[in-house]
PDB file of N, CA, C and O in Angstrom:
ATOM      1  N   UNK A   1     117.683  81.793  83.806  1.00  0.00           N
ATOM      2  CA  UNK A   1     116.957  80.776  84.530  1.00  0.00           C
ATOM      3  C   UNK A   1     117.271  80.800  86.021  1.00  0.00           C
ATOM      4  O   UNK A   1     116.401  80.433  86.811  1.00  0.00           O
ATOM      5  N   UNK A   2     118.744  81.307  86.555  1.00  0.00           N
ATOM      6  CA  UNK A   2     119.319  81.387  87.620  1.00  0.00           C
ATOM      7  C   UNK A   2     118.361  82.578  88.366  1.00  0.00           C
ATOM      8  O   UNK A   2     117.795  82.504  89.457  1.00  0.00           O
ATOM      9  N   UNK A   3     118.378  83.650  87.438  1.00  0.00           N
ATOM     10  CA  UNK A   3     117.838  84.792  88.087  1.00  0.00           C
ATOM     11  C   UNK A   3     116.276  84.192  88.509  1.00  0.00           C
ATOM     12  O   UNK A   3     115.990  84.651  89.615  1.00  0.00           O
ATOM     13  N   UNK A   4     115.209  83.337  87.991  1.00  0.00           N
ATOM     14  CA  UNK A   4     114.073  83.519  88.251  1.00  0.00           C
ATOM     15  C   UNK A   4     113.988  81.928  89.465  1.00  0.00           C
ATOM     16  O   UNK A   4     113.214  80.998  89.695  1.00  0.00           O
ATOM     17  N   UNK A   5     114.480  82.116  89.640  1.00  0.00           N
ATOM     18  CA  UNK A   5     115.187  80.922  91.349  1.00  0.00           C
ATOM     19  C   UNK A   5     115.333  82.340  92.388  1.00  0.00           C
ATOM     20  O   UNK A   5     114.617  82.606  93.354  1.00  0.00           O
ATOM     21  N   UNK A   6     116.170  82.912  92.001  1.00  0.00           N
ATOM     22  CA  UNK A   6     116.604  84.509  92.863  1.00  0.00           C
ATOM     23  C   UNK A   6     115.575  84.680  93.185  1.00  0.00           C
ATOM     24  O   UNK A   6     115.197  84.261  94.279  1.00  0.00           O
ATOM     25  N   UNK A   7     114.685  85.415  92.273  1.00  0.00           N
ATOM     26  CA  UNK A   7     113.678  86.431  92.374  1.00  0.00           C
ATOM     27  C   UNK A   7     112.834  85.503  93.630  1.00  0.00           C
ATOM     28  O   UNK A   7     112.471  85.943  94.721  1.00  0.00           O
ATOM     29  N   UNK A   8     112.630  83.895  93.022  1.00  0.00           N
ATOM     30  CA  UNK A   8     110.814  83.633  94.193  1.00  0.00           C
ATOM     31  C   UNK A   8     111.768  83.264  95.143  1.00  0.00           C
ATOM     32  O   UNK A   8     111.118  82.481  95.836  1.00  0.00           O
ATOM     33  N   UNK A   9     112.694  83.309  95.542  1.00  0.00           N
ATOM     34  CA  UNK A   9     113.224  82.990  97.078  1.00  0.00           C
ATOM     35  C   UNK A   9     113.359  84.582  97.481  1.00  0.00           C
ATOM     36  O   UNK A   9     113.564  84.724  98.686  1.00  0.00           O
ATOM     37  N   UNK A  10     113.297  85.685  96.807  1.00  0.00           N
ATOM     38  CA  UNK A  10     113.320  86.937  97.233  1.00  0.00           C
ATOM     39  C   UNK A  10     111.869  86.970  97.445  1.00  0.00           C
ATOM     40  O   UNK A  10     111.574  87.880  98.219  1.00  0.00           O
ATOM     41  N   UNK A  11     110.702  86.192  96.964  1.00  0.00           N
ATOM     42  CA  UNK A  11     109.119  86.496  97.014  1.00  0.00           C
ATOM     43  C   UNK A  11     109.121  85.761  98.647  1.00  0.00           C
ATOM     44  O   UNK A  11     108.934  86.263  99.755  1.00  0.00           O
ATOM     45  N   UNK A  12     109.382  84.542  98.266  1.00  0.00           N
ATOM     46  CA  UNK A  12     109.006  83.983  99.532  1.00  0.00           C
ATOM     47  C   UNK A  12     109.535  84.876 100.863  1.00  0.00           C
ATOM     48  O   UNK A  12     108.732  85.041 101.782  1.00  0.00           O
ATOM     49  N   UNK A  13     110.829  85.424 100.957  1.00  0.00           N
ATOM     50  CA  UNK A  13     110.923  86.178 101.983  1.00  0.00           C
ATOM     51  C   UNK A  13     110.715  86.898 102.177  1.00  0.00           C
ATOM     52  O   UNK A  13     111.205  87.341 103.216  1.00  0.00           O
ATOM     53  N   UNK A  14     109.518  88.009 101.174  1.00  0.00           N
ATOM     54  CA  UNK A  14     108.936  89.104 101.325  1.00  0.00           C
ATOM     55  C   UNK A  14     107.719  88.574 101.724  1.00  0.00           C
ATOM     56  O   UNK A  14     107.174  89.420 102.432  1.00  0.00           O
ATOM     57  N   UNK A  15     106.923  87.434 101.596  1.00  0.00           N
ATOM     58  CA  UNK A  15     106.009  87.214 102.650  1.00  0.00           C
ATOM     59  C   UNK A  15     106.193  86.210 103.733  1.00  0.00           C
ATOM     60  O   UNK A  15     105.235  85.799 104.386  1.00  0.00           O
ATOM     61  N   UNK A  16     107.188  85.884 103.892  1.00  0.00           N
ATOM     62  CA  UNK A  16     107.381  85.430 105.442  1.00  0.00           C
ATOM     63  C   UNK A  16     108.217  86.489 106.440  1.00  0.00           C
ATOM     64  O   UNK A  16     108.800  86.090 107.448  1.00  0.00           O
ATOM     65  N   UNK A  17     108.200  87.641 106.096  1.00  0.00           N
ATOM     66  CA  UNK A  17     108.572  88.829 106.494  1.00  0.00           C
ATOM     67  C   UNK A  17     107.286  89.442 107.050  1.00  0.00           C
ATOM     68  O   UNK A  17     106.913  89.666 108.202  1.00  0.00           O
ATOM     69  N   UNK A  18     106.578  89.693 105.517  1.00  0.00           N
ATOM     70  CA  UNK A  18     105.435  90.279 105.640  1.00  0.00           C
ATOM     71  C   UNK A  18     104.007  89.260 106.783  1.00  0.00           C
ATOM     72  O   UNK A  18     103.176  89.658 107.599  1.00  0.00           O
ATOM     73  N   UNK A  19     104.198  88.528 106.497  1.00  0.00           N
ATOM     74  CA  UNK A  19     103.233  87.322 107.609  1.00  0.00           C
ATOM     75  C   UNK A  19     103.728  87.791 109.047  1.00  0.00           C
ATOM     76  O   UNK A  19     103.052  88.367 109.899  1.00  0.00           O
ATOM     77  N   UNK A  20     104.979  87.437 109.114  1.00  0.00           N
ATOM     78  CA  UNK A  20     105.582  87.918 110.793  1.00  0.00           C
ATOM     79  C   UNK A  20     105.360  88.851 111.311  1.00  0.00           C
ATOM     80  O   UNK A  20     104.931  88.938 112.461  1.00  0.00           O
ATOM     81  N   UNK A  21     105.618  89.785 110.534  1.00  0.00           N
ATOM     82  CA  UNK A  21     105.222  91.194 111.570  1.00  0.00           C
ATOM     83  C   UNK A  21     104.082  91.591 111.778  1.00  0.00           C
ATOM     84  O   UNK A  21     103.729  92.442 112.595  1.00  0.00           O
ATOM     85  N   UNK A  22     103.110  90.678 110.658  1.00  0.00           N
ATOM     86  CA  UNK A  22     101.506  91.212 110.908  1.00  0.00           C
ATOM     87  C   UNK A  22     101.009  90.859 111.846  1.00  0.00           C
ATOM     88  O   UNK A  22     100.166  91.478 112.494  1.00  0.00           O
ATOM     89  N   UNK A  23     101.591  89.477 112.140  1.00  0.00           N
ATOM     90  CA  UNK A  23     101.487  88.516 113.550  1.00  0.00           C
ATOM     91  C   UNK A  23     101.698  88.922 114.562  1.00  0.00           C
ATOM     92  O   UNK A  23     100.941  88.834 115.529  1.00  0.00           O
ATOM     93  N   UNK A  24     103.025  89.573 114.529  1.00  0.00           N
ATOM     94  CA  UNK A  24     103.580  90.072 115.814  1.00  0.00           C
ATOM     95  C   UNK A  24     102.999  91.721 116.002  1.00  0.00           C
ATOM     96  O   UNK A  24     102.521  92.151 117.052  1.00  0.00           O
ATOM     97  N   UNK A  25     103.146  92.426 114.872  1.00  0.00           N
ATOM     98  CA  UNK A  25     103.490  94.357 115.717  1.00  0.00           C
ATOM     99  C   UNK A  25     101.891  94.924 114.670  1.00  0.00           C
ATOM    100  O   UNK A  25     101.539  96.099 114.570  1.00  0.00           O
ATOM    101  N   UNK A  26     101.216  93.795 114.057  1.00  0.00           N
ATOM    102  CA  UNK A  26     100.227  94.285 113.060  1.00  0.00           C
ATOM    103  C   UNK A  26     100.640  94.851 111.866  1.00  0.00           C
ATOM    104  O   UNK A  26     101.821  94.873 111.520  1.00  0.00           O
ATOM    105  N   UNK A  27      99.409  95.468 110.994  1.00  0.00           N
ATOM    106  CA  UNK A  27      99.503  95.315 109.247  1.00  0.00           C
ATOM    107  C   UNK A  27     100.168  96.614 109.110  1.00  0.00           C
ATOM    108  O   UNK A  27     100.446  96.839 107.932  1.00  0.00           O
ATOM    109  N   UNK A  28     100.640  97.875 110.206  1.00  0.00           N
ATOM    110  CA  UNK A  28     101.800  98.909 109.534  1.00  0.00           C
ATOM    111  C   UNK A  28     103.031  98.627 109.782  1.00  0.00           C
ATOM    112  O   UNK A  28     103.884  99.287 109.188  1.00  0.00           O
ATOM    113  N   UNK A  29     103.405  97.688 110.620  1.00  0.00           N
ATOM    114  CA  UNK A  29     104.398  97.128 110.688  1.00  0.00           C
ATOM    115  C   UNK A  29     104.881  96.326 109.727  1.00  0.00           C
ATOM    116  O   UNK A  29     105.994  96.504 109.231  1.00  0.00           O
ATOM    117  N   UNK A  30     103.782  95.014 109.255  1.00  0.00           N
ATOM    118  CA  UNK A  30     104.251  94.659 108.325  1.00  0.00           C
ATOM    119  C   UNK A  30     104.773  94.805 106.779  1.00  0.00           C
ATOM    120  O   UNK A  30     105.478  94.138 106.022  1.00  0.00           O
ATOM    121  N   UNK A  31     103.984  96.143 106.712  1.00  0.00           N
ATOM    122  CA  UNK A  31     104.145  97.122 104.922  1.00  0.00           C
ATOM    123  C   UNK A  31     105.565  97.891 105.653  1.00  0.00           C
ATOM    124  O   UNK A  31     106.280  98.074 104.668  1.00  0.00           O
ATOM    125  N   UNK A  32     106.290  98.403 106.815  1.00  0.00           N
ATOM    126  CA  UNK A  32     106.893  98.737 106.860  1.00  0.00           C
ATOM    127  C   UNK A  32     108.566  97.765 106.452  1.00  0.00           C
ATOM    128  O   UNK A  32     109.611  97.979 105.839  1.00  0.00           O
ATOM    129  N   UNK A  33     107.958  96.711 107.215  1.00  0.00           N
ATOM    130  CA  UNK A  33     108.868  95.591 107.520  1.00  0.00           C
ATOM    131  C   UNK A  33     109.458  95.330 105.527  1.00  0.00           C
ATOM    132  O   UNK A  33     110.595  95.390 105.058  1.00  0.00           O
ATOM    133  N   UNK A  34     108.199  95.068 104.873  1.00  0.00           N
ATOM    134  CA  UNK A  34     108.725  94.723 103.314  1.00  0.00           C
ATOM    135  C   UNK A  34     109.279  95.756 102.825  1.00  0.00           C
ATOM    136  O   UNK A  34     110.348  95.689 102.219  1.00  0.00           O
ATOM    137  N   UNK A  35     108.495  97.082 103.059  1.00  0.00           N
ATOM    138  CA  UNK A  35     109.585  98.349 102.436  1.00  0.00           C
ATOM    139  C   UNK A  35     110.929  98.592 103.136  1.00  0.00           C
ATOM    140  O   UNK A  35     111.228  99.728 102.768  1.00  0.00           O
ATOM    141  N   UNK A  36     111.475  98.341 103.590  1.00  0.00           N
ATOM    142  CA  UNK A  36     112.873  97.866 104.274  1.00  0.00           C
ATOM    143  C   UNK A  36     113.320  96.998 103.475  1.00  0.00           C
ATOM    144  O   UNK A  36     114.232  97.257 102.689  1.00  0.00           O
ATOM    145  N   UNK A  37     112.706  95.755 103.561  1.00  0.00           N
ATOM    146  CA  UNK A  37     113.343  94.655 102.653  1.00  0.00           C
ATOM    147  C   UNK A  37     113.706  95.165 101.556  1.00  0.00           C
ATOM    148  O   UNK A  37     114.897  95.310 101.282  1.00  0.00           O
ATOM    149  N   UNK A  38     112.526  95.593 100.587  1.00  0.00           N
ATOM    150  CA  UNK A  38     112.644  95.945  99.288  1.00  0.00           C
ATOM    151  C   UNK A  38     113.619  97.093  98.736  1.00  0.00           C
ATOM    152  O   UNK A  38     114.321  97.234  97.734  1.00  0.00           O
ATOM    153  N   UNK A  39     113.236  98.045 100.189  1.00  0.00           N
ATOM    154  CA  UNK A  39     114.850  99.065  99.776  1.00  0.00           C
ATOM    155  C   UNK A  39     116.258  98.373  99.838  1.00  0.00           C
ATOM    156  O   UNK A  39     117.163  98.544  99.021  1.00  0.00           O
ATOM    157  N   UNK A  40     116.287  97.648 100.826  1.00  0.00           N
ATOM    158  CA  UNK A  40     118.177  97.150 100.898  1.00  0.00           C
ATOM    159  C   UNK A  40     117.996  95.953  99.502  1.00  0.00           C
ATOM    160  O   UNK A  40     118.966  95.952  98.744  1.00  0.00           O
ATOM    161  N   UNK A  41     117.015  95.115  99.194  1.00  0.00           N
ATOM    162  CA  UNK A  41     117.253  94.550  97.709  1.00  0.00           C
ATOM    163  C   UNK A  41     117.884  95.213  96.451  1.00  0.00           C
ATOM    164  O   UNK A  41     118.826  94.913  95.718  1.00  0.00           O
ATOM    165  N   UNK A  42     116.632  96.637  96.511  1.00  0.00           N
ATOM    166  CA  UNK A  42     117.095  97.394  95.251  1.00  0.00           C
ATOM    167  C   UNK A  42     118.039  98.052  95.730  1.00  0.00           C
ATOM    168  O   UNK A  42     118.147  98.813  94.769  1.00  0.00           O
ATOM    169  N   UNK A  43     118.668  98.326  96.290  1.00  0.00           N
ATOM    170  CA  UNK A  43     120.100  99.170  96.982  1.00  0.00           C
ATOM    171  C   UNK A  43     121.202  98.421  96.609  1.00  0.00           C
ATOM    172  O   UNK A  43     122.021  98.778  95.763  1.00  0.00           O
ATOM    173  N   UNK A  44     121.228  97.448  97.194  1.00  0.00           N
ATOM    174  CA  UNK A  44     122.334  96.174  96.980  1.00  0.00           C
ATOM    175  C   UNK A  44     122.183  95.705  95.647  1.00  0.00           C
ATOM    176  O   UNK A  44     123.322  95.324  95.376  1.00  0.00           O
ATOM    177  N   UNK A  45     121.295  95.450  94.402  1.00  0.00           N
ATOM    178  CA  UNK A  45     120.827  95.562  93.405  1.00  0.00           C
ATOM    179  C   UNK A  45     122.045  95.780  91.977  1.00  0.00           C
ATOM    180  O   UNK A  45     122.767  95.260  91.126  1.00  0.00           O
ATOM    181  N   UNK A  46     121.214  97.669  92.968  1.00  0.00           N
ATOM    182  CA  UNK A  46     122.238  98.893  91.899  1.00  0.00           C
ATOM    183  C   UNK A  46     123.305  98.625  92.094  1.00  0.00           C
ATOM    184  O   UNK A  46     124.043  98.387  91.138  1.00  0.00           O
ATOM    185  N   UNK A  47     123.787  98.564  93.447  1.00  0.00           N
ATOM    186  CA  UNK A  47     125.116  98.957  93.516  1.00  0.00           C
ATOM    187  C   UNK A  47     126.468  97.474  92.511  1.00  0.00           C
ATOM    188  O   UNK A  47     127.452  97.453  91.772  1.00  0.00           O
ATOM    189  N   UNK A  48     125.237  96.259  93.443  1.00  0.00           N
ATOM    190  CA  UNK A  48     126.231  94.825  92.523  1.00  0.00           C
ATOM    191  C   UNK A  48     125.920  94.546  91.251  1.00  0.00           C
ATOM    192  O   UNK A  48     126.465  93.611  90.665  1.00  0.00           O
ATOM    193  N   UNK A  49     124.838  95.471  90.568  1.00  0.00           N
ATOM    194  CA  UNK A  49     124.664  95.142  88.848  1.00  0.00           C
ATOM    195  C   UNK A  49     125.626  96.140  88.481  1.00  0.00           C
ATOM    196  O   UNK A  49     125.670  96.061  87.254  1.00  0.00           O
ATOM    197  N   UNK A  50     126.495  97.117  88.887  1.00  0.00           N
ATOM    198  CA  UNK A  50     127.645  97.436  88.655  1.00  0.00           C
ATOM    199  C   UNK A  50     128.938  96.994  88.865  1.00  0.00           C
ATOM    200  O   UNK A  50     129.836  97.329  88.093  1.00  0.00           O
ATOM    201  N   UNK A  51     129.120  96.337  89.745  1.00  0.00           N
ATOM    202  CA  UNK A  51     130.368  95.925  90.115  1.00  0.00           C
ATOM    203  C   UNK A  51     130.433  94.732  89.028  1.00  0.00           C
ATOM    204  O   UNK A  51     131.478  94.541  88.405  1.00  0.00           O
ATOM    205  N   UNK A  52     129.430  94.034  88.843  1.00  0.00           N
ATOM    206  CA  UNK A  52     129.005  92.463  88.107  1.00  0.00           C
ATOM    207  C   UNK A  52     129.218  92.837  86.539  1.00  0.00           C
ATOM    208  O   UNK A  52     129.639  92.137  85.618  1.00  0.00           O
ATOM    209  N   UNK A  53     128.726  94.348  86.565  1.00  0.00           N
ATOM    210  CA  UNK A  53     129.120  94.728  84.582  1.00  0.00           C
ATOM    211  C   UNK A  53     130.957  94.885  84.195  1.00  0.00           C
ATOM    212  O   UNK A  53     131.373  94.879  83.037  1.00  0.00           O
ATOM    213  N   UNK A  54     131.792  95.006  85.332  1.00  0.00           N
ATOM    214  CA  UNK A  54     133.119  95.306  85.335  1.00  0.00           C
ATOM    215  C   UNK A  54     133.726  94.179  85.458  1.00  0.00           C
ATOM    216  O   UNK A  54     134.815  94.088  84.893  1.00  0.00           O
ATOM    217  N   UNK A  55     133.048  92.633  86.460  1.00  0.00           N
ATOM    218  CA  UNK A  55     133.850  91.334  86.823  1.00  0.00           C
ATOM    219  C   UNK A  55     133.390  90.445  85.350  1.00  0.00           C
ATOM    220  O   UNK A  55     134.109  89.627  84.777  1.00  0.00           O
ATOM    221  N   UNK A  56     132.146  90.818  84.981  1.00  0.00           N
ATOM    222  CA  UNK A  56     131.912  89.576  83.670  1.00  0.00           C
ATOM    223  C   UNK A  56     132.082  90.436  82.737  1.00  0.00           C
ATOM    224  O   UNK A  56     131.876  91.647  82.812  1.00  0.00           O
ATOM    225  N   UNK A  57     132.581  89.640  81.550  1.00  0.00           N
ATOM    226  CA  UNK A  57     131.989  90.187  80.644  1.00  0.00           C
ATOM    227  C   UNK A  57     131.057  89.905  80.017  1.00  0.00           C
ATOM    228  O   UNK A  57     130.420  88.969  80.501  1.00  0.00           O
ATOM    229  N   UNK A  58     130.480  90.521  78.658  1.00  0.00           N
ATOM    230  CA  UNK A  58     129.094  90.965  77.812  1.00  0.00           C
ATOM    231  C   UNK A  58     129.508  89.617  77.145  1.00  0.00           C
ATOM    232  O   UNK A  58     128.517  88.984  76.781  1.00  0.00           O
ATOM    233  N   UNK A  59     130.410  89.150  76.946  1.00  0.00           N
ATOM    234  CA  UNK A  59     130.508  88.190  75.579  1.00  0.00           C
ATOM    235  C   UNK A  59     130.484  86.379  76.037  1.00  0.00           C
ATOM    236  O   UNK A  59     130.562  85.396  75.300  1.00  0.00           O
ATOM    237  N   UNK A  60     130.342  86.474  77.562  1.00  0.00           N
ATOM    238  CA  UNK A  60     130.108  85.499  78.032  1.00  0.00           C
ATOM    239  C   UNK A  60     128.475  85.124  78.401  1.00  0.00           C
ATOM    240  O   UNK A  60     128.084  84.038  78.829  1.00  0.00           O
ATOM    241  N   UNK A  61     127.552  86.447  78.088  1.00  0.00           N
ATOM    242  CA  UNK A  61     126.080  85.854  78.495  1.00  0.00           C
ATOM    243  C   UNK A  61     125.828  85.058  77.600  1.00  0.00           C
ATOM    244  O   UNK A  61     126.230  84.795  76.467  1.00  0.00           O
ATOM    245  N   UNK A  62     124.445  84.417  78.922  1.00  0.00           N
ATOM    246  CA  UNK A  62     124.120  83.033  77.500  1.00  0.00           C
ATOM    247  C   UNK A  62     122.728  83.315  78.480  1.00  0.00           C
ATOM    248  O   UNK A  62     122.526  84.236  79.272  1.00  0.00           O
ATOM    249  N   UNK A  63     121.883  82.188  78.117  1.00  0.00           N
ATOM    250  CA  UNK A  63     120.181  82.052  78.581  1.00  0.00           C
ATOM    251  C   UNK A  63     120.156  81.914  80.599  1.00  0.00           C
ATOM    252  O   UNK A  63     119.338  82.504  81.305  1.00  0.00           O
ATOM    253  N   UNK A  64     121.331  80.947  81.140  1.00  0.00           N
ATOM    254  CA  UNK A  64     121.466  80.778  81.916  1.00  0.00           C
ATOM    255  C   UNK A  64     122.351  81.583  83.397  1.00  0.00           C
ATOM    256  O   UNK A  64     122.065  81.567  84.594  1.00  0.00           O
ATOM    257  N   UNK A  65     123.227  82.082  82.816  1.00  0.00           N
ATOM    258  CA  UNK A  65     123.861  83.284  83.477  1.00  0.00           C
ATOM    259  C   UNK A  65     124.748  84.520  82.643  1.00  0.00           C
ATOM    260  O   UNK A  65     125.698  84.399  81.869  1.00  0.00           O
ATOM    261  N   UNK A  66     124.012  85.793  83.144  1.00  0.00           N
ATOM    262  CA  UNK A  66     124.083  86.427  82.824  1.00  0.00           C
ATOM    263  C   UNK A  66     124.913  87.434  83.976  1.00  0.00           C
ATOM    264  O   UNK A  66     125.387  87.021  85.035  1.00  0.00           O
ATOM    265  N   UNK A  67     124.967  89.169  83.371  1.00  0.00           N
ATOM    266  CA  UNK A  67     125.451  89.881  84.758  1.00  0.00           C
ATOM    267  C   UNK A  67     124.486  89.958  85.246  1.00  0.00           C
ATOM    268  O   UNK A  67     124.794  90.078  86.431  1.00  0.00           O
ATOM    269  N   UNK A  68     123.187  89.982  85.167  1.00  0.00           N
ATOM    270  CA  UNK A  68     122.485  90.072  86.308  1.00  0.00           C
ATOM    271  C   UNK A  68     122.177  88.773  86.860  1.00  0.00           C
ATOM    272  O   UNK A  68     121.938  88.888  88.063  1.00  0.00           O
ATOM    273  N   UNK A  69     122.102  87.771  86.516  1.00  0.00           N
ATOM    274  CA  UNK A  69     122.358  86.878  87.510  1.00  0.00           C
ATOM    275  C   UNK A  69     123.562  86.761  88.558  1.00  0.00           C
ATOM    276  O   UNK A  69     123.453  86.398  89.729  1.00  0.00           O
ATOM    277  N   UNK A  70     124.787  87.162  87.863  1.00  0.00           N
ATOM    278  CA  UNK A  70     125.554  87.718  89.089  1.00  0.00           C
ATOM    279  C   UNK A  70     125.680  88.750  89.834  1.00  0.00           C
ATOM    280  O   UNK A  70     126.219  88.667  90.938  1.00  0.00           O
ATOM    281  N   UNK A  71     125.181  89.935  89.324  1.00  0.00           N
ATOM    282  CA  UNK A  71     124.728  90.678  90.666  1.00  0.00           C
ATOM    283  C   UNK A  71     123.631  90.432  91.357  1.00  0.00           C
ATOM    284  O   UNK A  71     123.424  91.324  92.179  1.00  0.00           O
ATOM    285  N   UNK A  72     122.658  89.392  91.364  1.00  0.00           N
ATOM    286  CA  UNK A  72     121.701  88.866  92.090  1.00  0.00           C
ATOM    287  C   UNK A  72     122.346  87.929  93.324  1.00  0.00           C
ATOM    288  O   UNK A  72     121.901  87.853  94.470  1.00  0.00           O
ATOM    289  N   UNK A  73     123.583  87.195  92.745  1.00  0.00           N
ATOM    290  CA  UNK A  73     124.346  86.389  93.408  1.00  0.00           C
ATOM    291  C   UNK A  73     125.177  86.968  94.353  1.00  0.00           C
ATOM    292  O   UNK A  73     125.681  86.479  95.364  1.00  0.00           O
ATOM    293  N   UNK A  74     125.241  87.966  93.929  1.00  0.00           N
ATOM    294  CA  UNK A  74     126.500  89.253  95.051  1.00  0.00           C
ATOM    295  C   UNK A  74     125.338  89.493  96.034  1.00  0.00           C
ATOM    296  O   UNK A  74     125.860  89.595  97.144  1.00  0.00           O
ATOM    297  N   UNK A  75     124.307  89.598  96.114  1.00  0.00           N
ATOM    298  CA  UNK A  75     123.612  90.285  96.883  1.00  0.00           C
ATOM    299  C   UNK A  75     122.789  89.092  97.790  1.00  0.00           C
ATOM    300  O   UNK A  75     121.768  89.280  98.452  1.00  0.00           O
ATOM    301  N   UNK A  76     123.225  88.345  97.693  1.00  0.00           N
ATOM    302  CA  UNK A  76     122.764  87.127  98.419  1.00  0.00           C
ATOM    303  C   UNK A  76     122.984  86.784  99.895  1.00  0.00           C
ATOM    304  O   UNK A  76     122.323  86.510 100.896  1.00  0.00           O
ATOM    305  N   UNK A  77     124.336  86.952  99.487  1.00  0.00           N
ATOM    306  CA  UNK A  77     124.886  86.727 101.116  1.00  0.00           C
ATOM    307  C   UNK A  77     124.830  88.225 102.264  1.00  0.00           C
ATOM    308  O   UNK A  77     124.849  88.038 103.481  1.00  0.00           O
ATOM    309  N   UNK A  78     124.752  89.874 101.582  1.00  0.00           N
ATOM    310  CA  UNK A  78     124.220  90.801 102.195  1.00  0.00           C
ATOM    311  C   UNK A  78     122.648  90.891 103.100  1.00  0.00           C
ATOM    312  O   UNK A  78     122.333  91.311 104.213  1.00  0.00           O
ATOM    313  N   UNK A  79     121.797  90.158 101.780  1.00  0.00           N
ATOM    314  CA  UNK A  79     120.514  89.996 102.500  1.00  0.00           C
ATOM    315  C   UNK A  79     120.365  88.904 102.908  1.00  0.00           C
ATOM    316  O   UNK A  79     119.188  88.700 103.204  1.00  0.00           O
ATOM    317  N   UNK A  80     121.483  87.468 103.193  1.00  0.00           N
ATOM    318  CA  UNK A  80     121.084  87.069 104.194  1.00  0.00           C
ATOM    319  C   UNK A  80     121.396  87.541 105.637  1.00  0.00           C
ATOM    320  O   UNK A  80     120.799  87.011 106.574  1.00  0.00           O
ATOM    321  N   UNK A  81     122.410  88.624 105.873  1.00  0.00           N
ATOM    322  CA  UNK A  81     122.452  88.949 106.968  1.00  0.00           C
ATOM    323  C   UNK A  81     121.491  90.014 107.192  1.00  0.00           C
ATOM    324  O   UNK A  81     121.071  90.043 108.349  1.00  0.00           O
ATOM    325  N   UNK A  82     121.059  90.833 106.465  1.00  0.00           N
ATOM    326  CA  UNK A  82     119.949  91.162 106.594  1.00  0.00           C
ATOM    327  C   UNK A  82     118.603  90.553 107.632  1.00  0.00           C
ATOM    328  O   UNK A  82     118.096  91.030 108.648  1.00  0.00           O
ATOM    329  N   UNK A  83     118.372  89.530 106.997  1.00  0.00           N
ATOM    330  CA  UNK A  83     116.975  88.451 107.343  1.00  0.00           C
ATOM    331  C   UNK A  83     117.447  88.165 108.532  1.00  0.00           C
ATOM    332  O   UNK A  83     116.901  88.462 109.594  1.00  0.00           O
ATOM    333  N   UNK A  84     118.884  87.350 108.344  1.00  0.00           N
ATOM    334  CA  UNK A  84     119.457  86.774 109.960  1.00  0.00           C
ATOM    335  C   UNK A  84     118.781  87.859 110.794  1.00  0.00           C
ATOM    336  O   UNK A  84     117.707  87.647 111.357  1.00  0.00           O
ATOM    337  N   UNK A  85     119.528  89.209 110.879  1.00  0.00           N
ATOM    338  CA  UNK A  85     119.345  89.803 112.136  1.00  0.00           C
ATOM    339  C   UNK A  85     118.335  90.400 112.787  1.00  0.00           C
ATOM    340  O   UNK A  85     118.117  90.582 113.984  1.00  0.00           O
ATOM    341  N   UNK A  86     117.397  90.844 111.206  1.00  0.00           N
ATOM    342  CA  UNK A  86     115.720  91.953 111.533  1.00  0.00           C
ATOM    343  C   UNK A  86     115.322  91.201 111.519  1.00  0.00           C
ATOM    344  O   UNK A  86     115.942  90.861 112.527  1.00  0.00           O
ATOM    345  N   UNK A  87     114.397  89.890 111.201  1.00  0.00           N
ATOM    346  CA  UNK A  87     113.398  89.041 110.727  1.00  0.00           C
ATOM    347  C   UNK A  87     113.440  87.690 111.450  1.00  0.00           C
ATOM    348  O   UNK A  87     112.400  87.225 111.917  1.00  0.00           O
ATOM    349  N   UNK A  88     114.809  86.937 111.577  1.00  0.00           N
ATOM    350  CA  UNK A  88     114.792  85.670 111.974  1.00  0.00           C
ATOM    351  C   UNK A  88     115.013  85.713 113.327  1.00  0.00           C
ATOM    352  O   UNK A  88     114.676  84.858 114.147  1.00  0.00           O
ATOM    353  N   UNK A  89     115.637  86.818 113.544  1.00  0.00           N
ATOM    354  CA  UNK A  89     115.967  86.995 115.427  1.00  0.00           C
ATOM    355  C   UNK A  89     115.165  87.285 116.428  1.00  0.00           C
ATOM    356  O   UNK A  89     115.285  87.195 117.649  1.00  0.00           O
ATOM    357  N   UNK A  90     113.809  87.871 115.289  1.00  0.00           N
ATOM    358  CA  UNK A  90     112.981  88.730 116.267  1.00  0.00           C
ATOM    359  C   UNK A  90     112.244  87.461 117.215  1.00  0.00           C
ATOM    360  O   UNK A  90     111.480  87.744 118.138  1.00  0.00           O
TER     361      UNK A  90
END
């Protein structure tokens, strides 16, 4: 349930990403701007749905948190510096 909170605050900032730059630099900027986003998501992703399979264990999932809700949670505070610096600064 945690994870699908993650995901639309990851939607919403793929189109207030995607809105901005169309605004500002136009529409190849802005498909550029989300494929950026979307690579450092799934990057940071892989790398914390591993670290997250070694800190929890299997016998603690339940409906509400799981490891991938905690590697969604690891990757939170990466892409907010992310946003801070490409997106919110511009």
């Amino acid at each position: 349930m945690i994870d699908l909170l993650i995901y639309q605050l990851h939607l919403i900032a793929l189109a207030y990403t995607f809105s901005k730059y169309w605004k500002m630099e136009g529409l190849k900027a802005a498909f550029m701007s989300i494929t950026l986003a979307l690579l450092v998501f799934l990057i940071c992703w892989t790398m914390s749905a591993t670290l997250s399979y070694y800190i929890y264990p299997s016998e603690y999932n339940n409906i509400y948190f799981s490891n991938n809700t905690l590697s969604l949670i690891l990757i939170l505070y990466p892409e907010y510096l992310y946003y801070k610096n490409f997106v919110f600064n511009k």
